[in-house]
N, C-alpha and C positions, 0 to 999 in steps of 0.2 A: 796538652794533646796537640797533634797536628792540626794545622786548621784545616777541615773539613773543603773550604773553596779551594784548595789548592786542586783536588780533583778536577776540580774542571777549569780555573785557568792554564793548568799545566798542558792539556788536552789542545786548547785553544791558542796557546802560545806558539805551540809547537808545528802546531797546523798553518799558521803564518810562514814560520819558521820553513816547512816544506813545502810552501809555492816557492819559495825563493830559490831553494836549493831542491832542485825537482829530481835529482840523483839520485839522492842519497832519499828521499822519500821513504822508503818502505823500512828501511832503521830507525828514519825517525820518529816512526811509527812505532816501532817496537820499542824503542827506548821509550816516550811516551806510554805504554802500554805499560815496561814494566817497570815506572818509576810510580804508577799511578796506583797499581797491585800493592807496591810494598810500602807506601805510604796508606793504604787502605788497612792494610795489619797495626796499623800504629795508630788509628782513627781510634779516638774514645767518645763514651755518650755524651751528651750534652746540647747547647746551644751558642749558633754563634752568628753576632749579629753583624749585619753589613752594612757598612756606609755610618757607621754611627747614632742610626737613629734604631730607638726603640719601636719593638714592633707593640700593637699591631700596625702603626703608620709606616714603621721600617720595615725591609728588608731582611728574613734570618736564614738560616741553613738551621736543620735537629734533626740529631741523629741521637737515636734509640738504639736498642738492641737488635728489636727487628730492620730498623735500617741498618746498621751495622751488619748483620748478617748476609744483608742483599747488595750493600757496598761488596763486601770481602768475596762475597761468592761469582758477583757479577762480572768486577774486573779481573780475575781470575782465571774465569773463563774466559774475557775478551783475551787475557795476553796466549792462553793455550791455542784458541782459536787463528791469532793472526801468527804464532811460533809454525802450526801445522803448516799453514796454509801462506806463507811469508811469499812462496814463489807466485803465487795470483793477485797478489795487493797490485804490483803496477802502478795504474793514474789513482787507486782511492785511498793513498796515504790519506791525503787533507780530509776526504770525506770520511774515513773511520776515525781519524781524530776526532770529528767534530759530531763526530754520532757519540762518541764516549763522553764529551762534554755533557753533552744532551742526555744522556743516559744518567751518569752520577747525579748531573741538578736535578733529575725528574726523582732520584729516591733520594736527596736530601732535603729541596726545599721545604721549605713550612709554610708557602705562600701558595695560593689557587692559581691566581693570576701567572706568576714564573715555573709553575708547573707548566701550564700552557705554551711558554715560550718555550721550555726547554724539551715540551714536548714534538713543539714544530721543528725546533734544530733537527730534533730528533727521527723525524719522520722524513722532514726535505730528503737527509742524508741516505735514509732506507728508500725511499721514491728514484734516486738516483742508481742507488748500490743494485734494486731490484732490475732495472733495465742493462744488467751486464749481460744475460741470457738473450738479448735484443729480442724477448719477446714485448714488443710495445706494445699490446693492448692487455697484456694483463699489467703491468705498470700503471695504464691509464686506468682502467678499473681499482688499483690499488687508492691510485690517486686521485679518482673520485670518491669511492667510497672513504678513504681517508679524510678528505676534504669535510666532507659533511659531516664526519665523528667529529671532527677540530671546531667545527659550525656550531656545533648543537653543547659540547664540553661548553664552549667561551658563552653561548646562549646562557647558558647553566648558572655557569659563578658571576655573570653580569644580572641574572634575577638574584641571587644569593647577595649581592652585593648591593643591590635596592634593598633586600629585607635584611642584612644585619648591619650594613653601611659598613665591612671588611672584607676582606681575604685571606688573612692570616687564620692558616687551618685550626689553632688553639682557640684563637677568637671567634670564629665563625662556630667549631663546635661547642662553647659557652652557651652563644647566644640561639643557635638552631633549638635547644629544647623547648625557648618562650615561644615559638611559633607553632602554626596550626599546622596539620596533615594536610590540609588543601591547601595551603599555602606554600609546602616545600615538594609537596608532589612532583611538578613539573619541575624546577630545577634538579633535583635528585633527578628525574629520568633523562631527563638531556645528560647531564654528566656520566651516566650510567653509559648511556648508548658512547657518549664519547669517547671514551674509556673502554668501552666494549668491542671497540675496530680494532685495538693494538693486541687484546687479550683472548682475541679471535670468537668471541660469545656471537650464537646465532642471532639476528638474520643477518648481523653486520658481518658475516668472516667470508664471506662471496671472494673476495682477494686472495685467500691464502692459497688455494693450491694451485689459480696460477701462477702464482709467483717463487714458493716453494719448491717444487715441482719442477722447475726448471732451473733451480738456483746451485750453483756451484758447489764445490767443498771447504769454499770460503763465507759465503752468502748464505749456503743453508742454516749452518748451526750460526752463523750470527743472527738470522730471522729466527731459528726454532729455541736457540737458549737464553741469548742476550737479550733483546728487544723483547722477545715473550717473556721472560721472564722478570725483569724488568717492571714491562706493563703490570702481572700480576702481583708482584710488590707493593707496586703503587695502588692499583685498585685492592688491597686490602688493607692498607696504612686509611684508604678514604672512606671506606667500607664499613670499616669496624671502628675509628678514634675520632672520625672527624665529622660526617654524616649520619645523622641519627634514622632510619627507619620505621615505619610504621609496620604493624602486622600486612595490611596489605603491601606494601612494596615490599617488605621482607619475604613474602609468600611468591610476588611477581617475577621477584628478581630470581629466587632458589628453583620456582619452576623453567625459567628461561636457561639456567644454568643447570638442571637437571638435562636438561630437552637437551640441549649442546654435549654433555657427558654421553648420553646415549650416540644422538648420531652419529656423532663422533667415530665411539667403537665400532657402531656396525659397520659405518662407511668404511671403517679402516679394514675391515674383515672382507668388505669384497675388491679389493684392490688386487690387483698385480703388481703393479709397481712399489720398489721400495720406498721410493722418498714419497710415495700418494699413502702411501701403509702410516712411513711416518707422521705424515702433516696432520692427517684423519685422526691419528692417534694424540697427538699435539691438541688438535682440537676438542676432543674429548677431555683429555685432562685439566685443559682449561675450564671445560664446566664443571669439572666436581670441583677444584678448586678454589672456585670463585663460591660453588655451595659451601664449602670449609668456611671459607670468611663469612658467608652469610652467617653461616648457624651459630659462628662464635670459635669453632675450633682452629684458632689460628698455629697450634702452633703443628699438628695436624700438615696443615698447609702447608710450613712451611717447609716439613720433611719432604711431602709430593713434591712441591716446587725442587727442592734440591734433587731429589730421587730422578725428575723428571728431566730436566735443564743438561745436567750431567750425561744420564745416559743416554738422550737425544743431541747433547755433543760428538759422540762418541760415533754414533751410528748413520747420523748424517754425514758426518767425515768422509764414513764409510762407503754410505752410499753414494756420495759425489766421487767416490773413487771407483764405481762401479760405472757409469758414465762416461768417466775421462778414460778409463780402459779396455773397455766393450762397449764402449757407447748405446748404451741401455742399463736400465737400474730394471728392469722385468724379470720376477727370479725364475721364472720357468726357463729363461734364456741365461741365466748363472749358476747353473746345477751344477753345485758340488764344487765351486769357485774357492770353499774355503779348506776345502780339499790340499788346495799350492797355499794356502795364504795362514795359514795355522793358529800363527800368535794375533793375527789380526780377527780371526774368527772366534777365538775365546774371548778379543775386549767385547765384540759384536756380544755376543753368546751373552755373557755376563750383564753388560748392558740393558738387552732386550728383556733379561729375566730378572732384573732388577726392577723393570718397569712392569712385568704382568705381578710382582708381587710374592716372589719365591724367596722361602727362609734361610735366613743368614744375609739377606742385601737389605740396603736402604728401603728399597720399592716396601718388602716384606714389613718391616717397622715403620713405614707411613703408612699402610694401609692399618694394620692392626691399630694405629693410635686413631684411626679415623672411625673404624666399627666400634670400637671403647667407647672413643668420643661421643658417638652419636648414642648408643646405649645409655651411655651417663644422664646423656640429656632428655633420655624420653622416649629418642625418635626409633623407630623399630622399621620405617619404610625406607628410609634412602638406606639404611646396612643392607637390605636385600637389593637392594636397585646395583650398588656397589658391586657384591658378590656377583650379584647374575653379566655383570658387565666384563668383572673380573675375565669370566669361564670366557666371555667372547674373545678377549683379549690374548688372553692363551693360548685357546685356537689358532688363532691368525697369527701370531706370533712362534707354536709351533710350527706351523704348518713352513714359514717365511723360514724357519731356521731347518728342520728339514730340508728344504730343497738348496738352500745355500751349502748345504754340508754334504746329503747325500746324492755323488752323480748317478744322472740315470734317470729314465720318466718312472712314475707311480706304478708300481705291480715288479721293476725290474729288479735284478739282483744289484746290489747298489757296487761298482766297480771305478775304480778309477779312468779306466781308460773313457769312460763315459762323460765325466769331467769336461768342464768349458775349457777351452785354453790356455795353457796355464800363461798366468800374468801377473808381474807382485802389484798388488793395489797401494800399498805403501809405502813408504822409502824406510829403512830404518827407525831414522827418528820417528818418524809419526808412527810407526808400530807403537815403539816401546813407552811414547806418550797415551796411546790408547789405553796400553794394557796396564798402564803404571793410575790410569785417572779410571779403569774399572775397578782394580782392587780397593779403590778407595770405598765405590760402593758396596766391597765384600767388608772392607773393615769399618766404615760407617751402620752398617746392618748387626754386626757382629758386635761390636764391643758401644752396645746403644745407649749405656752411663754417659759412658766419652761426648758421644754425639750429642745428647742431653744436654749435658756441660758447658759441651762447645757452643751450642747453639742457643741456650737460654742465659748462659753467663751467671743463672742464678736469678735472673727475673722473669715475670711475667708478658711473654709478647704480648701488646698492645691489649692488656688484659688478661688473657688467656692464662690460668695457672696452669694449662698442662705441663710436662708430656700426663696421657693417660699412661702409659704404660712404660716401664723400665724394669730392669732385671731386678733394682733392689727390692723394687715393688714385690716383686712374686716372690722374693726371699722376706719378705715380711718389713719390709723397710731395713735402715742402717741406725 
């Protein structure tokens, strides 16, 4: 197999490489991006160890399948994101390099401690990226409250480190069984909250919508798909294989991450703004997700995460092109905007209906393996908590695509000439990159054997035997 640290020397090499040569920067950006992509397709499971010593005193990288799938999908996305958006990179070649470093270590290693490091790479670089909107006190809020997640994480696995005298996540989950409930309580919650600032879980998500919210068509979908997504990776690989739970923290954590599902939606439903629509909605997803890893239904999860990541690329794209054109993303002030914009309004369209959950996309086939899911297991309250969250979601999401499409205020005959100005939000390319990375969610939803396949490889994520549901299934199996 390739080895797995090439990921992130390559990233860091290359970032050296572009101080020197501060020209050509944003190629070599790209070329880093997409030598890291196609080396991610060639990544096999396994372990590998660094420096030569055996863990747990050594140093490893392990990648699974579920890592594997959040390697492939993650750098993926970084290279779509920086291809779209190649003309705004500018001065942050180096710094998106070295957030991609930070990114691949954060979902390979197998260590507590180098998660931490390659968490701060990770975060320094997003503290920096988030100050291009020169809004500096949400930076600064980012960066306080970032601070004390990174506080209370390393607080975490330095008591974890007193009680199993490790770090290495295989050894540390050995040994966590011999110990008491009150003894791992507080390490599990610091790491929880730490982990909880990047993954946007209430009360720690206070950063996100200023920072989102003002954040480019560069910056957006690198905060809303990469880095969130990312995080929730990581917080279910520690969630579910490595940190053992008691009935209460399992109940503390699934209500904390219920409560954040809700807000979420609602908050997202009274918005005007498109990128506040999204982030609200970002943040919701975050809490059922994080519910998925609680309850066990990882693989569930990982569909949402994919469903979610993709078509929050898609549409943040969009809506930082709504900004840079009309300088406002408010859709009462872009009525019937996709009116001129056509091909870019079906990626949107498809997108957004991918995410409330409509048959034939991805959204549609995560959600149904999440109600199974939960049915399988017993639970009868969170499938309505789900469903009633659903209908909000739709709401607010029709409502957003109505006024994008149809010009004209409420009660009018809907007409063109009523239409915003016309102006193309996209260049070519990033049209046919939108609408080429939403059909994926049509044929992801659509042919959900494939999706199965591709995404379980035939094993159990991190336990989880699902999927609950696939076509052969209702054909009676094969």
């Amino acid at each position: 197999m390739n080895n797995p640290v090439l990921l992130i020397i390559i990233p860091l090499l290359l970032a050296f490489v572009s101080v020197i040569i501060k020209k050509a920067g944003k190629w070599i950006l790209l070329l880093g991006v997409l030598i890291n992509t196609v080396l991610a397709f060639f990544i096999t499971t396994g372990e590998t160890i660094i420096g030569g010593f055996l863990p747990p005193a050594g140093i490893n990288l392990v990648v699974t399948q579920f890592t594997l799938v959040g390697v492939i999908l993650i750098n993926s996305l970084m290279l779509l994101t920086i291809i779209m958006s190649i003309d705004l990179v500018g001065k942050y070649s180096v710094i998106l390099l070295t957030a991609l470093a930070g990114i691949n270590g954060m979902l390979l290693t197998g260590d507590l401690f180098n998660l931490f490091i390659f968490m701060e790479i990770t975060v320094i670089a997003a503290y920096i990226l988030s100050a291009q909107a020169k809004k500096y006190h949400h930076t600064i809020t980012y960066l306080i409250i970032g601070s004390v997640g990174s506080t209370f994480y390393l607080l975490g696995i330095i008591l974890l480190y007193h009680l199993t005298g490790s770090l290495n996540m295989a050894d540390v989950a050995a040994k966590l069984p011999l110990l008491t409930t009150k003894e791992l309580l507080v390490p599990i919650l610091l790491i929880f909250i730490g982990i909880g600032v990047e993954v946007k879980l209430l009360p720690v998500s206070g950063w996100v919508k200023g920072v989102y919210a003002h954040a480019n068509r560069l910056i957006a979908p690198l905060f809303a798909s990469i880095i969130a997504g990312t995080a929730l990776f990581v917080f279910g690989k520690l969630f579910v294989s490595v940190l053992p739970l008691s009935d209460t923290l399992t109940m503390l954590i699934l209500v904390m991450s219920v409560m954040t599902f809700v807000f979420g939606e609602f908050a997202a439903f009274k918005q005007k703004q498109v990128k506040e629509i999204l982030l609200f909605s970002s943040i919701g997803q975050a809490g059922l997700i994080t519910a998925l890893f609680i309850s066990g239904l990882v693989y569930a999860a990982v569909i949402l995460i994919i469903s979610n990541v993709v078509s929050k690329l898609i549409m943040f794209t969009i809506a930082g092109a709504f900004t840079e054109k009309y300088q406002t993303d408010n859709y009462h002030s872009l009525s019937g905007v996709f009116v001129h914009n056509k091909i870019t309004g079906i990626a949107f369209t498809i997108a957004a209906l991918s995410m409330t959950g409509i048959p034939l996309l991805i959204g549609f086939y995560a959600k149904l393996n999440i109600l199974i899911g939960f049915f399988h297991a017993g639970n009868y309250v969170l499938p309505v908590i789900v469903l009633l969250m659903t209908i909000v979601e739709g709401a607010y999401i029709i409502k957003l695509l109505l006024a994008l499409w149809a010009p004209g205020k409420e009660g009018q005959v809907s007409l063109e000439s009523f239409a915003v100005e016309k102006k193309q939000l996209l260049s070519v390319k990033n049209t046919a990159i939108c609408l080429i990375v939403a059909l994926v969610l049509i044929v992801g939803g659509t042919l959900i054997d494939t999706t199965s396949k591709i995404v379980t490889n035939g094993q159990p994520l991190l336990g989880d035997e699902s999927p609950y549901f696939i076509i052969s299934q209702s054909k009676g199996g094969e």
